[in-house]
Structures are given as C-alpha cells and as structure tokens.
VOPAGU-2260 file (C-alpha; in pm, 1 decimal, decimal comma):
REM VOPAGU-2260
SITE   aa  ch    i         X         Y         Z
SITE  UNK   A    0   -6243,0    8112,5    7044,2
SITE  UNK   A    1   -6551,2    7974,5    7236,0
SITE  UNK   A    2   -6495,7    7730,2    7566,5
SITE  UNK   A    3   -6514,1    7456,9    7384,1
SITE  UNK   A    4   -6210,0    7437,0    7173,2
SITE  UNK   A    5   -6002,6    7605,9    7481,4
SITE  UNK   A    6   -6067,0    7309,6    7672,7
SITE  UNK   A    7   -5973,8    7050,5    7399,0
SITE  UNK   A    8   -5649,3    7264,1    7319,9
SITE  UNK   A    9   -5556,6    7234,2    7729,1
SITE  UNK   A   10   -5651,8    6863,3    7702,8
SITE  UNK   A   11   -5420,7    6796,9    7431,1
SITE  UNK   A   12   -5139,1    7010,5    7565,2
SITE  UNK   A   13   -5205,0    6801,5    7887,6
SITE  UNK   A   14   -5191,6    6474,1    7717,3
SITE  UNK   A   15   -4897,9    6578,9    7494,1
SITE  UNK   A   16   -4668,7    6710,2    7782,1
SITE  UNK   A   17   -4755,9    6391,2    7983,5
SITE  UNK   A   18   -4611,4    6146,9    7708,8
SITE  UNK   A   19   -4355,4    6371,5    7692,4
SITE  UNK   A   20   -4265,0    6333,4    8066,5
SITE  UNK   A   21   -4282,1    5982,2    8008,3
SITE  UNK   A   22   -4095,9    5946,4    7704,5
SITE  UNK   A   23   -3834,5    6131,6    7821,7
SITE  UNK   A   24   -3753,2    6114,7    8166,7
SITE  UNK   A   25   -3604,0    5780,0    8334,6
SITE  UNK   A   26   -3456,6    5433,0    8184,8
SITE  UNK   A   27   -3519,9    5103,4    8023,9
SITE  UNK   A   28   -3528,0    4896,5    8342,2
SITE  UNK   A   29   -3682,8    5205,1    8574,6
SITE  UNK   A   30   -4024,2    5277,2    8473,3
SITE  UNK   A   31   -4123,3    5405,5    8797,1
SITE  UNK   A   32   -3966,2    5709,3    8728,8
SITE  UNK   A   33   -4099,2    5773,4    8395,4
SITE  UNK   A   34   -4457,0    5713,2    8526,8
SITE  UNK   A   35   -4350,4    5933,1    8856,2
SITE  UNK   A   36   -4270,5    6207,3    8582,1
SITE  UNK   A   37   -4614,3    6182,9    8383,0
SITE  UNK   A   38   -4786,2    6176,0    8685,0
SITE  UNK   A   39   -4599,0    6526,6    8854,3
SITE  UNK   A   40   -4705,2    6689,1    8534,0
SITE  UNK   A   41   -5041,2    6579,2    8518,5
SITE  UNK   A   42   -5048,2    6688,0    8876,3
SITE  UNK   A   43   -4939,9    7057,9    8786,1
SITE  UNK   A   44   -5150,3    7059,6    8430,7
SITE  UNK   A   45   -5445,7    6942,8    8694,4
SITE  UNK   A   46   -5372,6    7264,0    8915,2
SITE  UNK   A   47   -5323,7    7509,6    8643,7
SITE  UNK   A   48   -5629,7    7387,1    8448,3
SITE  UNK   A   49   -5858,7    7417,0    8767,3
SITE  UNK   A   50   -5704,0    7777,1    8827,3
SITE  UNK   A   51   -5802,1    7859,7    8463,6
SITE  UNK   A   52   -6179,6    7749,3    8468,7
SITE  UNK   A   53   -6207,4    7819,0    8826,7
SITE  UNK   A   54   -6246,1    8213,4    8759,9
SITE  UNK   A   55   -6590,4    8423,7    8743,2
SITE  UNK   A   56   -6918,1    8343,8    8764,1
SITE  UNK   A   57   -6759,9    8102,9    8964,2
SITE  UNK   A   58   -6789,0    8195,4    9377,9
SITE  UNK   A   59   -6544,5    8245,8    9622,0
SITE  UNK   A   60   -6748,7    7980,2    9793,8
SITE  UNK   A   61   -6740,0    7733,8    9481,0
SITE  UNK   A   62   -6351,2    7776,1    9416,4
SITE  UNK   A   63   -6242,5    7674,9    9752,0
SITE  UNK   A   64   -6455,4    7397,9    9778,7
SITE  UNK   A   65   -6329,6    7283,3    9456,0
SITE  UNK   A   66   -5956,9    7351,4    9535,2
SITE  UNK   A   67   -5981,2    7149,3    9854,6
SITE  UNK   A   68   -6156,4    6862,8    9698,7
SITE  UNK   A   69   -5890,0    6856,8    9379,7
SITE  UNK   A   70   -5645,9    6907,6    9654,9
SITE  UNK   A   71   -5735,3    6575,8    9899,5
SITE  UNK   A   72   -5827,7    6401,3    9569,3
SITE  UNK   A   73   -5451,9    6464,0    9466,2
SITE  UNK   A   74   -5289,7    6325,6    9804,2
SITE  UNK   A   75   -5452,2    6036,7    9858,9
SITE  UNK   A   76   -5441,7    5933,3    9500,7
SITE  UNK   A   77   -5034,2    6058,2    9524,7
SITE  UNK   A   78   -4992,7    5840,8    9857,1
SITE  UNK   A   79   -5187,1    5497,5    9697,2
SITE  UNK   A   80   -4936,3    5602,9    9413,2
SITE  UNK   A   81   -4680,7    5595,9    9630,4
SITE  UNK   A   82   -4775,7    5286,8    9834,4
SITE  UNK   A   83   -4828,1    5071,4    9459,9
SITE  UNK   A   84   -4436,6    5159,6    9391,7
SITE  UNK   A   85   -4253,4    5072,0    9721,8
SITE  UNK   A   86   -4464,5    4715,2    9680,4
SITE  UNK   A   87   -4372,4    4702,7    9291,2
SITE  UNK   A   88   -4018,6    4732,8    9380,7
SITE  UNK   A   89   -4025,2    4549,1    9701,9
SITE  UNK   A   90   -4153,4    4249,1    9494,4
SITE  UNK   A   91   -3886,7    4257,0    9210,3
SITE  UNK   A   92   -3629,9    4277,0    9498,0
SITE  UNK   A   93   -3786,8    3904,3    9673,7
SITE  UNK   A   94   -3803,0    3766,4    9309,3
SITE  UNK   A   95   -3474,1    3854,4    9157,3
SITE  UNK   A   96   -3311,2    3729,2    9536,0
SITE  UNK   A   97   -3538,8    3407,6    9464,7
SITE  UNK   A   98   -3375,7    3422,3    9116,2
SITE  UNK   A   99   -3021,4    3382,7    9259,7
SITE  UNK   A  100   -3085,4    3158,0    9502,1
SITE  UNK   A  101   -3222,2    2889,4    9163,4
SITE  UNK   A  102   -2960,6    3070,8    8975,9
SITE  UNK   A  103   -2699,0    2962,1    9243,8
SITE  UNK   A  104   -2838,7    2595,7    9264,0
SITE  UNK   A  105   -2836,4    2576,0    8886,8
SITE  UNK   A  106   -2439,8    2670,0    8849,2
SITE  UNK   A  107   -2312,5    2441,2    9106,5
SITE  UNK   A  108   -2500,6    2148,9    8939,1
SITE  UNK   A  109   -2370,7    2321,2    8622,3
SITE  UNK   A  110   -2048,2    2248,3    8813,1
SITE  UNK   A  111   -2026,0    1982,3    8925,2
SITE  UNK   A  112   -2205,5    1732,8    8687,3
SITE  UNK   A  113   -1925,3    1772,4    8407,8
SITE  UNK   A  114   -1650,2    1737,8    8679,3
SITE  UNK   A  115   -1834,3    1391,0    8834,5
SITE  UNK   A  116   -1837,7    1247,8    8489,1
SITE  UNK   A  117   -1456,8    1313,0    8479,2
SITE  UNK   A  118   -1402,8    1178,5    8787,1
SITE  UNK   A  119   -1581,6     789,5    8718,8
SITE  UNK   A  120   -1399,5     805,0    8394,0
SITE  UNK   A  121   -1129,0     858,2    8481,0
SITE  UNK   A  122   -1119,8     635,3    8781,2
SITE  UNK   A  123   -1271,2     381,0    8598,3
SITE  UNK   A  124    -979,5     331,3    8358,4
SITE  UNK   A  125    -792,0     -11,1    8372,5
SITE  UNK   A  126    -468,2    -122,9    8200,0
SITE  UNK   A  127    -119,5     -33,6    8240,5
SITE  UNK   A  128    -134,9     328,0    8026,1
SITE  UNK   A  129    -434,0     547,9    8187,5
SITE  UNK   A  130    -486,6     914,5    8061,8
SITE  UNK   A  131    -449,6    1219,0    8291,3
SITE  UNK   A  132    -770,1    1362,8    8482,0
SITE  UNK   A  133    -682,9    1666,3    8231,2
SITE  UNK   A  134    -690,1    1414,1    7916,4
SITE  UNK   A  135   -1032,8    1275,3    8013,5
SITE  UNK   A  136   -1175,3    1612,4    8049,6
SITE  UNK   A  137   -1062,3    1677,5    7721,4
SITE  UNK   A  138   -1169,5    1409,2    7505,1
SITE  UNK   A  139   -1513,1    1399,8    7736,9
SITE  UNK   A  140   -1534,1    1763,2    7637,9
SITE  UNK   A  141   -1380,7    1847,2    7293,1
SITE  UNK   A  142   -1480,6    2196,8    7286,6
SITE  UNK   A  143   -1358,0    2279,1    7674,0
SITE  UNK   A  144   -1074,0    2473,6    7563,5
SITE  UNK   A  145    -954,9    2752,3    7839,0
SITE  UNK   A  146   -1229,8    3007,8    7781,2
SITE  UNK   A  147   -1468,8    2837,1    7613,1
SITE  UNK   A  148   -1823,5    2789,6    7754,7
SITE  UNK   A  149   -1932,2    2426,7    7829,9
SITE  UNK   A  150   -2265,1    2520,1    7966,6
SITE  UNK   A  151   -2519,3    2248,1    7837,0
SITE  UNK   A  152   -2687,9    2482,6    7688,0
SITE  UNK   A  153   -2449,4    2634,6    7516,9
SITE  UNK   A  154   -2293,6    2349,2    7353,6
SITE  UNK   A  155   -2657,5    2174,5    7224,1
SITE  UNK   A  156   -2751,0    2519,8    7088,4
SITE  UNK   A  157   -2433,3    2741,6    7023,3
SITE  UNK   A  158   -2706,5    3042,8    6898,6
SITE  UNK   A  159   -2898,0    3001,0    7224,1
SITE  UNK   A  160   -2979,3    3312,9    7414,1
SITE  UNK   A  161   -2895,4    3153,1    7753,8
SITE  UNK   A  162   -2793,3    3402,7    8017,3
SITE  UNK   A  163   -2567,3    3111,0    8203,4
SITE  UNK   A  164   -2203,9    3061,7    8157,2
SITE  UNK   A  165   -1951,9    2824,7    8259,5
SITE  UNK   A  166   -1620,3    2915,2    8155,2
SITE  UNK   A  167   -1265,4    2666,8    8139,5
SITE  UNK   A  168   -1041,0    2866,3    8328,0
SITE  UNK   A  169    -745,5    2662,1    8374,2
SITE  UNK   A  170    -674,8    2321,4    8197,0
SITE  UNK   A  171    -328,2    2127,3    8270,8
SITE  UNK   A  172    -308,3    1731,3    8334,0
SITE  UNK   A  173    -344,6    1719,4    8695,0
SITE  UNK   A  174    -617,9    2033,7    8736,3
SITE  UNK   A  175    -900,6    2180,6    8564,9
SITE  UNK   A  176   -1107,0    2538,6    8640,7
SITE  UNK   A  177   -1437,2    2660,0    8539,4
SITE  UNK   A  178   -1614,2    2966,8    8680,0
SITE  UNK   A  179   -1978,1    2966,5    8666,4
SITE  UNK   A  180   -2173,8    3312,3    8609,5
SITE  UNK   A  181   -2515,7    3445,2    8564,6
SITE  UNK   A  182   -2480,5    3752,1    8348,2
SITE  UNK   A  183   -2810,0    3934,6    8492,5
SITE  UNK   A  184   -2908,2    3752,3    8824,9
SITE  UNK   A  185   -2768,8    3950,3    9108,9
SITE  UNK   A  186   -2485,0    3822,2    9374,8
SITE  UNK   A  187   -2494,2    3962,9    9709,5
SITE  UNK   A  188   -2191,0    4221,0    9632,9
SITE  UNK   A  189   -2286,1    4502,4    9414,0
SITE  UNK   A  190   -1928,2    4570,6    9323,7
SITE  UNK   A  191   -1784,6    4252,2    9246,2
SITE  UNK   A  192   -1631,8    4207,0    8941,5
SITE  UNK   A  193   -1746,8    3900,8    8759,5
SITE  UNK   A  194   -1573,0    3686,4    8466,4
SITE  UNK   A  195   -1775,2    3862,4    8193,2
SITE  UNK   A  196   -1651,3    4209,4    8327,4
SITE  UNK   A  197   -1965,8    4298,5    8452,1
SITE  UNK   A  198   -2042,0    4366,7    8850,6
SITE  UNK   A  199   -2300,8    4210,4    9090,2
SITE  UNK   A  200   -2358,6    3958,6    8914,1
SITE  UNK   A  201   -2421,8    3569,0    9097,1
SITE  UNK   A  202   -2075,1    3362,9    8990,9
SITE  UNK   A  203   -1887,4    3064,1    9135,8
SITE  UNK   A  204   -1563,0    2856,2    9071,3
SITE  UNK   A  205   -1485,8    2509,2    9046,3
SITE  UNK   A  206   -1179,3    2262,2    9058,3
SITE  UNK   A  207   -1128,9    1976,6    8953,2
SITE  UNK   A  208    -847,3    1754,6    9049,8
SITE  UNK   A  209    -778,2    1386,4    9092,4
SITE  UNK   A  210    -853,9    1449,2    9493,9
SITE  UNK   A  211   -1218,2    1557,1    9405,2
SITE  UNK   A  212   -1432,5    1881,2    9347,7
SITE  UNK   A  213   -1368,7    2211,7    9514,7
SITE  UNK   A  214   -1626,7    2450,5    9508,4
SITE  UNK   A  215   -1663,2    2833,0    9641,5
SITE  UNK   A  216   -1934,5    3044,4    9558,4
SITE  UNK   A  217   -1821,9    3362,9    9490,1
SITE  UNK   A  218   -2092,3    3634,1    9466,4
C-alpha cells in the first residue's frame, strides 16, 4: 500500500472517530462538551499521525522542530478554545438572567391585569344584590376553574406552544389564587420546586381578595 492511500485511510479514521466523539459524548443543551470531545481526539489523532509520518528520512533535527511547532500550535489554539467557551457560557448565563428578569415583569402583569379587571367590576356593581369578588372572577373568566391556565395566551390559542403559565389555585367567594410560572426561564433557587413539578424555574403567586392584590415572587 503506497503513502498515498495510508494517509487517506488515517484521514478518514480521524474524521470518523471525531464525529464519533461528537455524536456521542455530552447532551442536548451542552454542546461544549461534545465539541470539547471532538476536539481531545483530534488532538491525540494529530499527535499519533505526526509520530507516524515523522519517522526516517526524516532528521532528528526536522522531528523536533516539527513536534515543538505541532506542540505550541496545539496550546494556543487549546487556550483560544478555551477562552471562546468560558465567554459562550458566560453570555448564555447574562441572557437567560436578562430572560427572568422580562420573564418576571411579564408574570406579575400576567397577574395582576386579570385580578384589576375583577376588582373595577366588581366594585363597580350597583343595586341591592351584588355578586361575590369570587362570582365576578368567574363569569369574567369562564374557563378559570382551580387548575386551569388563564394565561392570555393560552386561552386565545389553547394549541399554543407558550412556555408561560398562570394557574387558579384557589377559588372561593371571598378569595382567589393563581401562581404564575415560566417552565424554562430560571429563578434564582436551583432547587425550588415549582407548580409544574419542575425545579429552578422563575414562579410567583397572586391573591386576590376584596382588600386588593397580594403579590410575592417566589423564585
């Protein structure tokens, strides 16, 4: 077998083993490691390639140049590498903290515009028989039963793919509950447990009595 098709069968070894590094090794939502895989092994298939040509009529003079080259090639590509992850990840930290701060904003208007509406109505009553604050939520929102979702959302577009919930917890005449939960959007305790079962997750709770709105974020 000439040099030719020696070096094509490493190069398509090389290629093969570094998909399956990739393939293989890490998660859906951590690609960093899968590429940190592919790259190791192209690393070592880099090494044991160079230690396979690098043999006679090569020098001694020509194979340690070569080494040392390959070898400060290797770490600084490996530290700009390294450098291009920590700011990958550093950046998806700020943006999904920037994410539940809107995501945080979004359930508390989520919140408290349904519970506002309530309130005018049912302040707004007049005559001698008025319904309880529970009543007006009730025929204001038909489909607030206790576990239903009454995001907007939600109730335009019962298919929709929305990641925000707001939940009736608790529904009497005098008081009604929702909790309000994001179901990816981090909180700032990783082992909370939210509504949905889930942990970390941004969520918040509201009341609603004839007193006014309580709110309390809770992750």
């Amino acid at each position: 077998m000439n040099t030719y098709w020696k070096l094509l069968i490493w190069l398509v070894a090389g290629i093969l083993l570094t998909f399956a590094a990739f393939y293989l090794i890490g998660g859906k939502n951590d690609h960093w490691t899968s590429l940190n895989a592919a790259g190791l092994v192209t690393i070592v298939f880099i090494f044991i390639l160079l230690g396979f040509t690098l043999r006679s009529p090569f020098t001694m003079k020509t194979r340690v140049s070569t080494w040392i080259i390959a070898i400060l090639v290797i770490v600084v590509g490996a530290l700009g590498w390294r450098g291009m992850e920590n700011l990958s990840k550093y950046q998806r930290r700020t943006l999904m903290e920037i994410h539940g701060v809107i995501i945080k904003g979004i359930i508390q208007s989520e919140i408290y515009t349904p519970f506002q509406k309530v309130l005018r109505e049912y302040y707004g009553q007049t005559g001698k028989k008025k319904e309880t604050i529970g009543q007006v939520f009730q025929r204001l929102f038909p489909l607030g039963k206790v576990g239903e979702n009454i995001h907007d959302v939600h109730v335009v577009s019962p298919d929709s793919d929305d990641s925000l919930r707001v939940v009736v917890t608790a529904l009497s005449d005098n008081e009604i509950a929702v909790t309000g939960f994001h179901c990816y959007s981090p909180g700032k305790k990783k082992e909370f447990k939210n509504y949905n079962g889930r942990y970390g997750r941004v969520q918040a709770k509201g009341v609603l009595t004839e007193k006014g709105v309580r709110y309390e974020s809770e992750n």
